[in-house]
DRENGU-751275 format. One record per residue (C-alpha): residue in one letter; residue number from 1; chain; x, y, z. Coordinates in steps of 0.2 Angstrom, whole numbers, plus 5000, padded with zeros to 4 digits. Example, Ala and Ser with C-alpha at 12.3 -4.5 7.8 and 13.67 -1.06 7.14 Angstrom:
<pts>
PT/aa/i/ch/c1/c2/c3
PT/A/1/A/5062/4978/5039;
PT/S/2/A/5068/4995/5036;
</pts>
This chain:
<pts>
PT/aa/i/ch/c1/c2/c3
PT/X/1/A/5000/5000/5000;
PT/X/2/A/5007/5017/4996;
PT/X/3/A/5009/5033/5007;
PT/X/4/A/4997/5041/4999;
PT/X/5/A/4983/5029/4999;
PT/X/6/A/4987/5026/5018;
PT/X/7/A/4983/5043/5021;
PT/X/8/A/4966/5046/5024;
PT/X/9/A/4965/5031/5034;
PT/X/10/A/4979/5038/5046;
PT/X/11/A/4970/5055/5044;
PT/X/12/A/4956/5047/5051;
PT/X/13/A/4962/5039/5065;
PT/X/14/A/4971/5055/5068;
PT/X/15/A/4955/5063/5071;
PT/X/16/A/4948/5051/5080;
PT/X/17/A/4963/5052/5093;
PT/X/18/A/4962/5071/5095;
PT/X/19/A/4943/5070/5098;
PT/X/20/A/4947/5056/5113;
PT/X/21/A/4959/5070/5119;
PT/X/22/A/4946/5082/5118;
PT/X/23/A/4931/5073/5125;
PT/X/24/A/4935/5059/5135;
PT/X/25/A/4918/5054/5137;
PT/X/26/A/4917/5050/5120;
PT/X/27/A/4931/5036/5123;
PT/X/28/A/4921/5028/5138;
PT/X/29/A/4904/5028/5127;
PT/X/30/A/4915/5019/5111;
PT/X/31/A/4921/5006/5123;
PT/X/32/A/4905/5002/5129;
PT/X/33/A/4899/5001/5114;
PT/X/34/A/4911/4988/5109;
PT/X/35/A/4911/4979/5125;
PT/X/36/A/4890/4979/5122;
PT/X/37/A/4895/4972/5105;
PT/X/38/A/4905/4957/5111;
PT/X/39/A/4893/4952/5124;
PT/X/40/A/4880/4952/5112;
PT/X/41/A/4890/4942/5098;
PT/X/42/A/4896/4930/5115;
PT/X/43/A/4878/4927/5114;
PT/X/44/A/4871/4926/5095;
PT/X/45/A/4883/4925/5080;
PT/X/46/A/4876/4917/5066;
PT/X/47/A/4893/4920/5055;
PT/X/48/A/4884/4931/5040;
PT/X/49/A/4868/4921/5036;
PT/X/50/A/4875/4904/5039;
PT/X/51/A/4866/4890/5044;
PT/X/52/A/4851/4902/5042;
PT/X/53/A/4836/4896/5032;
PT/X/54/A/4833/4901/5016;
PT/X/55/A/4823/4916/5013;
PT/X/56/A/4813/4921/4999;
PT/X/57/A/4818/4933/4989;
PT/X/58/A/4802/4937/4982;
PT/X/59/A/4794/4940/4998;
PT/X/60/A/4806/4955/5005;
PT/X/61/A/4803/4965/5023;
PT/X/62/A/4811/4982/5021;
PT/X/63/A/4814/4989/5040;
PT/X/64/A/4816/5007/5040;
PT/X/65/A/4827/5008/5054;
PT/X/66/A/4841/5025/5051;
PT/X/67/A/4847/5024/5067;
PT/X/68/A/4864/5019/5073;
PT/X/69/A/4858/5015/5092;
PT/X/70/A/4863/4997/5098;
PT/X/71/A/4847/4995/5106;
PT/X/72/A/4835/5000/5089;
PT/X/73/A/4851/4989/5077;
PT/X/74/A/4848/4973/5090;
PT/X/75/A/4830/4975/5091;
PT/X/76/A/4826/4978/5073;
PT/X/77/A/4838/4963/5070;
PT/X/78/A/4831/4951/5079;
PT/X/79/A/4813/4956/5071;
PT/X/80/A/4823/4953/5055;
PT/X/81/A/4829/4935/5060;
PT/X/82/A/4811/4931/5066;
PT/X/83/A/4805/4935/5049;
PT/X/84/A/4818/4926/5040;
PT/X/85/A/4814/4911/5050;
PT/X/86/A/4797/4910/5045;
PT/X/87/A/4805/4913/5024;
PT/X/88/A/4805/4931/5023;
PT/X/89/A/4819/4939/5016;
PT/X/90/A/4824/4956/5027;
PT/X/91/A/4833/4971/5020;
PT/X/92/A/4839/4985/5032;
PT/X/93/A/4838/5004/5028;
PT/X/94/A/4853/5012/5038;
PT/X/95/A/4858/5031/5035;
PT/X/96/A/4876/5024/5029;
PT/X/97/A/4887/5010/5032;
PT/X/98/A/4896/5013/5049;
PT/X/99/A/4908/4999/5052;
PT/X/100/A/4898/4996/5068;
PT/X/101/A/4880/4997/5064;
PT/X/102/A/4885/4982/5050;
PT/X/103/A/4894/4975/5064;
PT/X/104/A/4879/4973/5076;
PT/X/105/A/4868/4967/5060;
PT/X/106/A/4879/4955/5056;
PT/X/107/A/4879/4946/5072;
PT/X/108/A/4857/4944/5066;
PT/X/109/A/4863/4936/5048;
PT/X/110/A/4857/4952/5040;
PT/X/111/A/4869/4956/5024;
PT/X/112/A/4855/4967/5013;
PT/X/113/A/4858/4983/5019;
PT/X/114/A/4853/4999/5009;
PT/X/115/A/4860/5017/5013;
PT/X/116/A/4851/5032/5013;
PT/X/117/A/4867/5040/5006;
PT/X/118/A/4869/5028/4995;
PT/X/119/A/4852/5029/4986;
PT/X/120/A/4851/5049/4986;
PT/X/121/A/4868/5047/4976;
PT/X/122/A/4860/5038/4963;
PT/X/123/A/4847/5052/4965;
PT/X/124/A/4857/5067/4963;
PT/X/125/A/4851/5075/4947;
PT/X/126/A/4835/5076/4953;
PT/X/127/A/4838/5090/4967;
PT/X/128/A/4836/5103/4952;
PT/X/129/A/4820/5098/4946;
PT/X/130/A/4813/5096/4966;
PT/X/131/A/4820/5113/4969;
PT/X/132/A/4811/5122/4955;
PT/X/133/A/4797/5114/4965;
PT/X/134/A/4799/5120/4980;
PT/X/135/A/4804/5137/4972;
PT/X/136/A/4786/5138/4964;
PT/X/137/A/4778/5131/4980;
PT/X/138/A/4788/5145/4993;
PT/X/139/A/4785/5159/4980;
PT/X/140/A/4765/5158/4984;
PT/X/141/A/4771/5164/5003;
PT/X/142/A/4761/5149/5010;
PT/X/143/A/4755/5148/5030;
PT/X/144/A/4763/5133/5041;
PT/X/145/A/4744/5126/5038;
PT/X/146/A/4745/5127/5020;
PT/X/147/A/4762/5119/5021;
PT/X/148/A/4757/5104/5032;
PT/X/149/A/4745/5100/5022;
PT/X/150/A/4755/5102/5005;
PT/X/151/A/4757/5084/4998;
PT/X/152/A/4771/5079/4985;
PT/X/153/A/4764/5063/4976;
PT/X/154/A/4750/5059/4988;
PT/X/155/A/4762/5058/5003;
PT/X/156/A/4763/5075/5016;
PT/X/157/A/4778/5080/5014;
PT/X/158/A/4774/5099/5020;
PT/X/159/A/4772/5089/5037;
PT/X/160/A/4788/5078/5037;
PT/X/161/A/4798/5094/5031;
PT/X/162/A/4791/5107/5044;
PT/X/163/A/4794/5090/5060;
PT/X/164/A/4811/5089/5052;
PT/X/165/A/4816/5107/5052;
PT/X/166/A/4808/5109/5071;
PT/X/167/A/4818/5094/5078;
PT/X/168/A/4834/5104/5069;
PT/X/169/A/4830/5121/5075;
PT/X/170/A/4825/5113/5094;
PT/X/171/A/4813/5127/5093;
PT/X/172/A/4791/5122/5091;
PT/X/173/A/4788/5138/5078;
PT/X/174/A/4792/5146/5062;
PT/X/175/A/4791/5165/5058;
PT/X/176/A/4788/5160/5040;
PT/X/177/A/4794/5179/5038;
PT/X/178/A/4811/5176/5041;
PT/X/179/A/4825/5173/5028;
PT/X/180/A/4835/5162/5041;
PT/X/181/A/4820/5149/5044;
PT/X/182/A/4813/5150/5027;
PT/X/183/A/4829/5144/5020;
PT/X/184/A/4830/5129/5033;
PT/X/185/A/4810/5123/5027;
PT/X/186/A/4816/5125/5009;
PT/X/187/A/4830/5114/5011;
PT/X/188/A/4818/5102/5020;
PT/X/189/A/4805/5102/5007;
PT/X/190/A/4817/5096/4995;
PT/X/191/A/4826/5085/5006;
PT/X/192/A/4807/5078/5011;
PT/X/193/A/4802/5078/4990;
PT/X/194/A/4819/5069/4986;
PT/X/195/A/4813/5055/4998;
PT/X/196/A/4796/5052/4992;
PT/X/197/A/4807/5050/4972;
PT/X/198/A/4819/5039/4978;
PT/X/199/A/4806/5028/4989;
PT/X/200/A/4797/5025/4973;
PT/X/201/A/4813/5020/4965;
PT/X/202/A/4815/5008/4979;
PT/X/203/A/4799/5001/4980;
PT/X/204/A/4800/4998/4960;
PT/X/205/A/4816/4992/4959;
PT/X/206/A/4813/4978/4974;
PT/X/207/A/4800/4966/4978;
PT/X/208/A/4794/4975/4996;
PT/X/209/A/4779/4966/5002;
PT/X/210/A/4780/4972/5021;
PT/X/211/A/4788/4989/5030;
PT/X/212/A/4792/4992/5046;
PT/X/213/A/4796/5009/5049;
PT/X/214/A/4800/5021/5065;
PT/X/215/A/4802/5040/5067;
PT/X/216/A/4787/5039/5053;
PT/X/217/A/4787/5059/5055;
PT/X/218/A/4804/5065/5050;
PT/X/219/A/4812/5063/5034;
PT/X/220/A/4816/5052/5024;
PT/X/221/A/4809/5040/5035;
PT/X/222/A/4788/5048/5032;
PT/X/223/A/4792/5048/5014;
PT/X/224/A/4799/5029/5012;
PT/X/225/A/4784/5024/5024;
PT/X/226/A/4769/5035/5014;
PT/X/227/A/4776/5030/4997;
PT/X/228/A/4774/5012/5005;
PT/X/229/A/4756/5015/5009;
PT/X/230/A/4754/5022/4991;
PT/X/231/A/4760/5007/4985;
PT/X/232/A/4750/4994/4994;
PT/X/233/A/4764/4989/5003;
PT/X/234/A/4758/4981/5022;
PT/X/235/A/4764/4994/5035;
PT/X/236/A/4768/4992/5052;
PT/X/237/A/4777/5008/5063;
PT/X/238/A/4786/5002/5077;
PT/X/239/A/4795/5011/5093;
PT/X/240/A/4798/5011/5111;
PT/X/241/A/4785/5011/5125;
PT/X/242/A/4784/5017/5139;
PT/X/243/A/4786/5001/5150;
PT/X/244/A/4802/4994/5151;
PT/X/245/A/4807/4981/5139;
PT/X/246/A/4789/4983/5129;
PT/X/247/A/4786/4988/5113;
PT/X/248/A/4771/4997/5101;
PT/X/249/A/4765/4992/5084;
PT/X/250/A/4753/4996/5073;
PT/X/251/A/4747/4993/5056;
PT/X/252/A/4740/5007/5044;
PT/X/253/A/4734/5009/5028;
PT/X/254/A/4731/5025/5017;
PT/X/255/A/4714/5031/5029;
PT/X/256/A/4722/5027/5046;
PT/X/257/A/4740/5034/5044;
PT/X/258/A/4735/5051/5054;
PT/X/259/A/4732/5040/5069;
PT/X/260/A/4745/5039/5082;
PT/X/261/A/4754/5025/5085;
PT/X/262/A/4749/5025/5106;
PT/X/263/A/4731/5022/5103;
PT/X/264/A/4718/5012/5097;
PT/X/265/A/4712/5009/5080;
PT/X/266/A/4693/5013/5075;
PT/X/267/A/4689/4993/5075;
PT/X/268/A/4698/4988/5089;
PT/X/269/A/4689/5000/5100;
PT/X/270/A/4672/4997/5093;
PT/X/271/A/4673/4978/5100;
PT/X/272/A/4681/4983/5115;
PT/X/273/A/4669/5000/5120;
PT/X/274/A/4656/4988/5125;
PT/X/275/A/4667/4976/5137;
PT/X/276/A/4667/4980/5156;
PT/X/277/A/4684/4975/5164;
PT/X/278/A/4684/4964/5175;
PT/X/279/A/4690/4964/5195;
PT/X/280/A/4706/4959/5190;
PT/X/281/A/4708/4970/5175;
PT/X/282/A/4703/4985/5185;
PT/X/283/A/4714/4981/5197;
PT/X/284/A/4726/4980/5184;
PT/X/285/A/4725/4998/5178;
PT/X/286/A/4728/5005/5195;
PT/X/287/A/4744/4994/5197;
PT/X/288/A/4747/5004/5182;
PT/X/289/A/4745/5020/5186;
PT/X/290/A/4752/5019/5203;
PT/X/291/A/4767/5011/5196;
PT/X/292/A/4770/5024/5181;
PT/X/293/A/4769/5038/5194;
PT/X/294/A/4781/5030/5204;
PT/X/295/A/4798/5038/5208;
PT/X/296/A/4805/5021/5212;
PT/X/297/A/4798/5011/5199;
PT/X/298/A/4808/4997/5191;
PT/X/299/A/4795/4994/5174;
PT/X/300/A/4792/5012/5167;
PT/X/301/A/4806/5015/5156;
PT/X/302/A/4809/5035/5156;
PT/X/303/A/4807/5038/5174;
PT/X/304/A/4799/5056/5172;
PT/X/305/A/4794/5056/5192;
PT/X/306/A/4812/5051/5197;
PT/X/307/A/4815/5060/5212;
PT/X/308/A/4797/5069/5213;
PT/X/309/A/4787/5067/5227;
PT/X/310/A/4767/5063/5230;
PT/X/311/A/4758/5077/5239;
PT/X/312/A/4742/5079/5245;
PT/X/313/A/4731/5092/5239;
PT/X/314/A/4730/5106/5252;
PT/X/315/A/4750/5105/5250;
PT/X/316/A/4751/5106/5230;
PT/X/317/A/4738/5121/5233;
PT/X/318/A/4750/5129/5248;
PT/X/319/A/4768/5126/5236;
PT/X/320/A/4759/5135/5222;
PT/X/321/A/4751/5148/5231;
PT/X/322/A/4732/5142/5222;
PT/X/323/A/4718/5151/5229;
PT/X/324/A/4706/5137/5238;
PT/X/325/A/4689/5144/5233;
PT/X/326/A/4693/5141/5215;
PT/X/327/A/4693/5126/5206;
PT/X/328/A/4708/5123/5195;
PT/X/329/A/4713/5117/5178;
PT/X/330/A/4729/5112/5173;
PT/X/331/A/4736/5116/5154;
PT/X/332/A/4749/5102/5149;
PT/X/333/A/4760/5106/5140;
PT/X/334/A/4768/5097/5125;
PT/X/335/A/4788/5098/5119;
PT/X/336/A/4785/5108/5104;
PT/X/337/A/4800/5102/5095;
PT/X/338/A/4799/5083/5099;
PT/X/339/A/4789/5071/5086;
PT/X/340/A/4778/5089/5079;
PT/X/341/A/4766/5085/5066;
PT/X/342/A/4768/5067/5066;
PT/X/343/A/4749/5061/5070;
PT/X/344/A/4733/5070/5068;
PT/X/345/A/4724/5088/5062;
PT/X/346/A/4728/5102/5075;
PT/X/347/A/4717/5116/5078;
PT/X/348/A/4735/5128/5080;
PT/X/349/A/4749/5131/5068;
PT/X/350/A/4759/5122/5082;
PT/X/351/A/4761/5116/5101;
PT/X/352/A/4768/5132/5106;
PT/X/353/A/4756/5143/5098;
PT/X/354/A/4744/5134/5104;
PT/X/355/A/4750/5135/5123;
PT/X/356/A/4751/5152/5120;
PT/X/357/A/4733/5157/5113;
PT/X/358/A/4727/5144/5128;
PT/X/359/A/4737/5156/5139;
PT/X/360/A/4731/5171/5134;
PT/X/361/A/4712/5165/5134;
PT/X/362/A/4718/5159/5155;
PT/X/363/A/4724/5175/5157;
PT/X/364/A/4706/5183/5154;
PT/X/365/A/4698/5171/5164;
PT/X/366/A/4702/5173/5182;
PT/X/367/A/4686/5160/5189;
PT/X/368/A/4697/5148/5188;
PT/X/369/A/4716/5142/5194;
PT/X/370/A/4726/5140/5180;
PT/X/371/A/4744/5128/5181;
PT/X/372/A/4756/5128/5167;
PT/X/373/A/4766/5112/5169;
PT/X/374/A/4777/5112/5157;
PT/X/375/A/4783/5091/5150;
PT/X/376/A/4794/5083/5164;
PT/X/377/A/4804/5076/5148;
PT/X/378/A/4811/5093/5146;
PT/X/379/A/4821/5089/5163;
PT/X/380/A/4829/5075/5153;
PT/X/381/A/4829/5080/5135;
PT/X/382/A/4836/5096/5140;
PT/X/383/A/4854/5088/5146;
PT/X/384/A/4855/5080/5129;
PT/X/385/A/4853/5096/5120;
PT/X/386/A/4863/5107/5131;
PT/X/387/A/4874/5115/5119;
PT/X/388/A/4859/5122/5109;
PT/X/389/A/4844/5127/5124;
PT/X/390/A/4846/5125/5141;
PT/X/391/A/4828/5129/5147;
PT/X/392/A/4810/5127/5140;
PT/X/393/A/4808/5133/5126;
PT/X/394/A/4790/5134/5131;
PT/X/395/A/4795/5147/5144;
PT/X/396/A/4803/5159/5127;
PT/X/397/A/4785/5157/5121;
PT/X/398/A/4776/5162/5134;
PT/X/399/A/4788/5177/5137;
PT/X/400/A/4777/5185/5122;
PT/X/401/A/4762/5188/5133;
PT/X/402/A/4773/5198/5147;
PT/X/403/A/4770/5194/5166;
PT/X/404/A/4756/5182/5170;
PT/X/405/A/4742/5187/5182;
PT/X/406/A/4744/5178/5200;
PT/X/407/A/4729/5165/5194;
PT/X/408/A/4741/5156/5183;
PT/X/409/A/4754/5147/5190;
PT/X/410/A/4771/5137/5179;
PT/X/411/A/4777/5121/5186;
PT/X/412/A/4793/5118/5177;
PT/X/413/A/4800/5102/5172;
PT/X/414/A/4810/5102/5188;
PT/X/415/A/4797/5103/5201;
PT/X/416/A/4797/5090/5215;
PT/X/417/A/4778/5087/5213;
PT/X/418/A/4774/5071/5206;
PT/X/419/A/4762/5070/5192;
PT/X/420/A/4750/5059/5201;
PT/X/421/A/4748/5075/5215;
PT/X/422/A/4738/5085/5204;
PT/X/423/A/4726/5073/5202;
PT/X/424/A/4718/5076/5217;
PT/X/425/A/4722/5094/5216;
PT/X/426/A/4713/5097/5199;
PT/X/427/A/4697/5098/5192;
PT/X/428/A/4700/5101/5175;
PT/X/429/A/4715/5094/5163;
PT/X/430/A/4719/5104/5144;
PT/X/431/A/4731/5095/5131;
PT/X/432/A/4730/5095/5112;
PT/X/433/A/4731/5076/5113;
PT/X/434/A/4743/5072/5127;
PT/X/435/A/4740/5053/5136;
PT/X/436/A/4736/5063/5149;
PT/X/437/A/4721/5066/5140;
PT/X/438/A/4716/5047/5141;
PT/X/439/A/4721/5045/5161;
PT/X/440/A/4712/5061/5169;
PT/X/441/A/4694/5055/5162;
PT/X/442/A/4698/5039/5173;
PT/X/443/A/4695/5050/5187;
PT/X/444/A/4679/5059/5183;
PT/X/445/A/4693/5074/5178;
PT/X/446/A/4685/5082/5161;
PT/X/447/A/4699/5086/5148;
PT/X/448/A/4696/5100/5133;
PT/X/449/A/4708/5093/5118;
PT/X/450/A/4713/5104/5104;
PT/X/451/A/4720/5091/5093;
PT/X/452/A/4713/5074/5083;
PT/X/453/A/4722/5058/5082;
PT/X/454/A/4724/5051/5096;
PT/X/455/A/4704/5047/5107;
PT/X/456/A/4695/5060/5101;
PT/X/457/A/4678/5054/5099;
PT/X/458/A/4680/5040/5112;
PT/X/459/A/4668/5046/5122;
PT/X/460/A/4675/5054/5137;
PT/X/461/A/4686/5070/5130;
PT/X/462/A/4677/5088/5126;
PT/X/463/A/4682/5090/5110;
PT/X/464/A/4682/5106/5099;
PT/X/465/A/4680/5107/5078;
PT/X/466/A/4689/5124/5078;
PT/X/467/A/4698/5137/5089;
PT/X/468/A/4684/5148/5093;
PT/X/469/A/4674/5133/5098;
PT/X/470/A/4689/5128/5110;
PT/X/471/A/4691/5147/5117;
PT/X/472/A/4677/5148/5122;
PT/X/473/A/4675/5132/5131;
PT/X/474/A/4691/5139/5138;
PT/X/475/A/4681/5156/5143;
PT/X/476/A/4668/5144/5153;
PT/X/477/A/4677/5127/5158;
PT/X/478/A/4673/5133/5176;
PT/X/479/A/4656/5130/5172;
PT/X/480/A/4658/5110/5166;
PT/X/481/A/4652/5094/5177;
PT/X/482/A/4664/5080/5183;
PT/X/483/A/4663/5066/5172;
PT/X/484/A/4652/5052/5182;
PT/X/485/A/4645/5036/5177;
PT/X/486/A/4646/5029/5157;
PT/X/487/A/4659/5041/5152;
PT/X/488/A/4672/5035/5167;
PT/X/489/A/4668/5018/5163;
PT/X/490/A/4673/5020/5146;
PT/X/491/A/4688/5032/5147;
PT/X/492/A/4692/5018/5162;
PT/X/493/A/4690/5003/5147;
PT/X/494/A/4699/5014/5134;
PT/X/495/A/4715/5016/5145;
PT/X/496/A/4716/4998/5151;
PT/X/497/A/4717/4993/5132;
PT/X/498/A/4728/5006/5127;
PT/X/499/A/4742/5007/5143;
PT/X/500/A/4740/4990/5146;
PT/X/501/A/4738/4979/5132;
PT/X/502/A/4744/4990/5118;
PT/X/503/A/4762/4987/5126;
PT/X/504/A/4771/4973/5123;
PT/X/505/A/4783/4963/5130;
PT/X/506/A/4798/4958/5122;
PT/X/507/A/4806/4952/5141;
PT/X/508/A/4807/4935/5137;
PT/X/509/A/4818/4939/5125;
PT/X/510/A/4827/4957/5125;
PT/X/511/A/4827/4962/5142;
PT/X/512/A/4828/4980/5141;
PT/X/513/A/4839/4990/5153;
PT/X/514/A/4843/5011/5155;
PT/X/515/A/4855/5023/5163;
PT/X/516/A/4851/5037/5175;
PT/X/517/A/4845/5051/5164;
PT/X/518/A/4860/5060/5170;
PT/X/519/A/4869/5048/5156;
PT/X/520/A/4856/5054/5143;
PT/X/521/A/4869/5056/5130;
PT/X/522/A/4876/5040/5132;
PT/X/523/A/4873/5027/5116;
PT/X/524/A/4867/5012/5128;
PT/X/525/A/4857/5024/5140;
PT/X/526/A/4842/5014/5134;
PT/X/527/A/4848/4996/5129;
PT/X/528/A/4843/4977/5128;
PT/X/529/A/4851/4961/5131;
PT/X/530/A/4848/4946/5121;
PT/X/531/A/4842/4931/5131;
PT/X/532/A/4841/4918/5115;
PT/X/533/A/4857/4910/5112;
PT/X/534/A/4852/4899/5096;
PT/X/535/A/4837/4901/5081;
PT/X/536/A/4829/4886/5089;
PT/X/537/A/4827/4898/5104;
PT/X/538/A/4823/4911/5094;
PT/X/539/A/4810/4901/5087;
PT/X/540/A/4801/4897/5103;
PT/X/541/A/4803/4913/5110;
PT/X/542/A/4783/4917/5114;
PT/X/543/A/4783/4936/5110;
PT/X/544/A/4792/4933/5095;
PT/X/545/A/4779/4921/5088;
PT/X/546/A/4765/4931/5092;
PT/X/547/A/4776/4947/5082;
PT/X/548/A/4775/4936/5068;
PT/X/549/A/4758/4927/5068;
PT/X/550/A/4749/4946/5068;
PT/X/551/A/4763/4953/5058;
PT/X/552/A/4763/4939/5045;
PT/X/553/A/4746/4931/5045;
PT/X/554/A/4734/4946/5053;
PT/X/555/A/4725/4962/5048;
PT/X/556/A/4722/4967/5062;
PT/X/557/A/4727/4986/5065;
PT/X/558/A/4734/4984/5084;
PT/X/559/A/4746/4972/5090;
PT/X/560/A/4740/4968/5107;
PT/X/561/A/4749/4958/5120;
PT/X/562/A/4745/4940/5120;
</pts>
């Protein structure tokens, strides 16, 4: 080998060594990393597809994973190894081909691996004709509304853009008006256009008959997933839950791709609206809930109570200073830059302006106590995006509407109140389409939405068709009931379905494990173990076969657990 072609390599290495110099942590996270690699490969190495069955070609299962996390690589590979023992043939979309993303893939038999790199590079002449396009489209000065709802090929890529561009920006609005931020959506639009082209090259080129996709909202992976749905392709969205060690799928077609992936499809709540839980489903559901608000709780996975404390009600009223002839409603807030646009039609341009127009209607309306409580994710989220914000960006929002009157009180992400407090404190619950929509009707607590997608029409939220009709329900909410009788019951069957058994366990076979959130940015912060050791063991693993059997043999919309 010459000097010369040596070069780069060293150059490399080079540069490696100086950021280990640099930023030591980034040395400790690349040796767990590979030590996470060994153990895994100590317990599954099936040596590049040998003595794997044969898969079918014809039959191919593109995954949409473009992540290089170890937990979603091993996750999304053993899904991949599931499938190709029962004779489909998987193929792997990755961002690029890092050295050890292949290397964890590998370890699952997986050698079909397609970049997103590689396919815009076979793509490239086309950013001309997209970005005359985008050119013609930006020239008509449209509103954010008018851009979430633009379409490029029957696939919404105004919405994928606009989520994409927010997530970059770590801010939840857009002054359309500015050069700086309308440069940052053009270059979206087209990266968001470019994907839905070269999905249909994809999908053409290769006999895709199933898709598992996450982060369905950003680009490239909307585009791939919607041009899938075009297509007739059978499409399943994947992710975390929020129990340790569980998982969320469901299926959508071309009329349901607007529902979010936490809920329950339009059949399967119309077989299950009429059910009454049983005694030991009830008590079920408030296992749940006392466990999910609990600071010390070994199964929810994201810990947002860690280090919170339950209070009664005449404390929570004292700490905030509420006044105790009022009732009170609490406004919660949404991350405005996380997951935006993904699911549903909102009656705002955004989540912050509608926290601020909800805001401004609480600020005329002193009947009531109103409490702020800003995401307790930010507490977390912010750590891993500390060099950009280092508070709410909620609380730049709200700044707009100058000091707040003494009836409306914040309750930061960093308060010690548990969750679970204001339950007892509150009579009234606002979200646009927040779980906490779903788990305050429980109570007989009545919750005004602002946003579809998620259980509006269920039965036991007030929802609103436009944002007059919402303000004023805002202008009078002191005047609304308790929920009692038929509505409880069904907002109580609704969340036992959906917080129960649309989580599914994967414990028998990827244990799940986490950091404390004060190692947020580290790359096995969330993580998995692999428990199977052979692909008979994979075979007989229970949660795997019932993946497969809906996945494979169902049509069922929600994968429930078994």
């Amino acid at each position: 080998m010459s000097a010369l072609s040596a070069y780069p390599r060293l150059s490399a290495a080079a540069w490696k060594i100086s950021r280990y110099l640099r930023e030591p942590r980034v040395l400790r996270y690349d040796r767990d990393v590979w030590l996470d690699y060994w153990k895994t490969r100590h317990h599954l190495d099936l040596g590049k597809g040998k003595a794997l069955p044969q898969a079918d070609q014809r039959r191919q299962v593109l995954i949409v994973s473009m992540t290089e996390l170890p937990i979603l690589l091993k996750f999304h590979g053993l899904l991949a190894l599931a499938l190709r023992i029962r004779g489909f043939h998987p193929v792997m979309l990755l961002p690029s081909k890092k050295a050890r993303s292949l290397r964890y893939l590998q370890l699952f038999g997986i050698d079909d691996v397609v970049t997103w790199r590689e396919l815009l590079g076979e793509s490239a002449p086309l950013t001309e004709e997209i970005s005359r396009a985008v050119d013609a489209v930006l020239a008509e000065k449209p509103s954010v509304q008018d851009l979430k709802n633009f379409q490029f090929h029957g696939v919404f890529v105004g919405k994928h853009a606009l989520s994409t561009a927010i997530r970059t920006r770590l801010q939840g609005r857009f002054d359309l008006t500015d050069p700086g931020q309308m440069q940052l959506v053009r270059e979206n639009l087209i990266k968001s256009m470019q994907s839905v082209l070269v999905a249909e090259r994809l999908l053409s080129a290769r006999p895709i008959r199933k898709m598992i996709v996450r982060d369905a909202g950003y680009t490239p992976n909307g585009g791939v997933y919607e041009v899938g749905l075009l297509r007739g392709v059978d499409c399943v969205r994947c992710e975390m839950a929020q129990m340790r060690a569980h998982w969320l799928f469901k299926r959508y077609d071309l009329e349901s791709r607007g529902k979010a992936l936490f809920s329950l499809s339009e059949e399967s709540w119309r077989s299950l609206r009429e059910k009454p839980l049983t005694s030991s489903q009830e008590r079920e559901l408030a296992e749940n809930f006392r466990d999910r608000y609990d600071p010390r709780s070994v199964t929810d996975l994201y810990k947002y109570q860690d280090g919170k404390r339950q209070m009664r009600a005449e404390e929570v009223s004292r700490k905030l200073g509420l006044d105790p002839s009022k009732k009170t409603a609490v406004i919660f807030s949404h991350i405005s830059w996380d997951a935006s646009f993904f699911d549903g039609e909102d009656l705002y341009d955004d989540y912050e302006q509608w926290l601020v127009e909800t805001v401004r209607v609480a600020r005329e309306n002193p009947h009531l106590n109103w409490i702020v409580k800003l995401h307790p994710a930010n507490r977390y989220k912010l750590k891993r995006e500390a060099d950009v914000i280092n508070r709410e960006t909620e609380i730049d929002a709200l700044e707009s509407l100058g000091s707040l009157p003494e009836h409306i009180k914040i309750l930061h992400a960093n308060t010690d109140i548990n969750t679970y407090s204001l339950f007892d404190a509150m009579d009234y619950g606002v979200t646009v389409r927040g779980t906490i929509g779903m788990e305050l009707p429980c109570f007989g607590i009545p919750v005004l939405t602002a946003g579809t997608g998620r259980y509006e029409g269920c039965g036991f939220t007030i929802d609103s068709a436009s944002r007059v009709e919402y303000e004023d329900r805002l202008r009078g909410l002191q005047r609304v009931s308790r929920l009692v009788g038929a509505q409880v019951d069904l907002a109580r069957r609704h969340a036992y379905w959906t917080l129960i058994r649309r989580q599914v366990s994967f414990e028998d076979i990827a244990p799940a494990t986490s950091m404390p959130h004060d190692q947020i940015t580290h790359p096995l912060h969330y993580n998995v173990e692999l428990r199977a050791r052979s692909l008979d063991e994979i075979r007989s693993a229970v949660s795997l076969h019932a993946f497969t059997k809906w996945f494979l043999e169902s049509d069922e919309a929600d994968f429930m657990s078994f």
